[in-house]
N, C-alpha and C positions, 0 to 999 in steps of 0.2 A: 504494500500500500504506500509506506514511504517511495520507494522508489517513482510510481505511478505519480504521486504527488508532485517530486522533483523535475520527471518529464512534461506534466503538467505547468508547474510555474517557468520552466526553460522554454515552452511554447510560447504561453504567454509574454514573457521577455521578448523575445522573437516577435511576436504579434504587436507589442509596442513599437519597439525598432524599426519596423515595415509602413506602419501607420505614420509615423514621425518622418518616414524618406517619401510616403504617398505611393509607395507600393501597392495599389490594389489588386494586381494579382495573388502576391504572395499572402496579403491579409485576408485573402478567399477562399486561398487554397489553405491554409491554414485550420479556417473554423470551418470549413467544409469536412475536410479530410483528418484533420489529427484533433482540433479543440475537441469538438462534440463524442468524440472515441473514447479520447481520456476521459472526461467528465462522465460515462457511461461506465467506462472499467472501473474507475474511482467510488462507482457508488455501489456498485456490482461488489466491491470487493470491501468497502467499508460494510454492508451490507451479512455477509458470506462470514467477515470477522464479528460482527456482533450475534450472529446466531448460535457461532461455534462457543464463543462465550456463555451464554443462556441453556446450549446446552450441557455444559458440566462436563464434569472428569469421569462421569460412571463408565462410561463406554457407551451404552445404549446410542445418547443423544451423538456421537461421533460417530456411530456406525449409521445411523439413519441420514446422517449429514453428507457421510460417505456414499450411500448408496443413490444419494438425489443426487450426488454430481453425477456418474456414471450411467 
């Protein structure tokens, strides 16, 4: 998730930079193709992380976590 984050705010960086030279290509291709991605995996996996938490250490809740990914 950290990592997602990090590619996250380096787009955005990026997105700034592009806007600021009036780039609209690149500021297009940007939230077309990678913002909206990230923002999607980011929540997907904030998501994925708060469930496995809620589910506990017994086993049960990790194996049913387990078996919805697959």
């Amino acid at each position: 998730l950290d990592l997602e984050k990090q590619v996250n705010k380096s787009l955005l960086d990026l997105h700034v930079t592009a806007s600021k030279n009036t780039d609209a290509h690149l500021t297009n291709m940007l939230e077309e193709d990678f913002l909206e991605e990230q923002v999607e995996s980011i929540e997907k996996l904030g998501n994925m992380i708060t469930r496995l938490k809620r589910a506990g250490t017994s086993g049960l809740g990790e194996f049913l976590f387990d078996k919805e990914l697959k």
